[in-house]
C-alpha positions, 0 to 999 in steps of 0.5 A, a space after each residue: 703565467 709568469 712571462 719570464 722573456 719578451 718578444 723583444 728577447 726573441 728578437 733580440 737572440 734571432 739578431 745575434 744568431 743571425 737567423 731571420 725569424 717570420 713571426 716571432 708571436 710563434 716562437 714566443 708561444 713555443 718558448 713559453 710552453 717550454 719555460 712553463 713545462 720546466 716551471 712544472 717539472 721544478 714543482 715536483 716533489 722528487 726530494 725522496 726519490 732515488 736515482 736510478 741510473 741504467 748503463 746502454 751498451 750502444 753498437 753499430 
C-alpha cells in the first residue's frame, strides 16, 4: 500500500478548513481506504466496455 498523503496532510487540510479534528490516525485510516478503493477501481480493465447511460425522471 502506497501512502499517497500523510497525517500531517491531514492536518495540514483540518487547519485550512477550520475544523478541530480528535484523532487524526482515524481520519488517515479513512482516507487511505478511500484512496485504495480509487486505486482499485483504476486497475479495472473497462476499455471495452460500453457506456450506458439511463435518463430518471425525478418528481416531487
Amino acid at each position: 500500500m502506497i501512502h499517497l498523503i500523510t497525517k500531517e496532510d491531514i492536518e495540514h487540510v483540518a487547519r485550512l478548513m477550520r475544523i478541530d479534528i480528535d484523532n487524526p490516525d482515524e481520519y488517515f485510516e479513512r482516507i487511505q481506504k478511500v484512496l485504495n478503493y480509487f486505486d482499485i477501481l483504476d486497475k479495472a480493465d473497462i476499455e471495452s466496455e460500453e457506456i450506458s447511460v439511463q435518463e430518471v425522471t425525478i418528481s416531487e
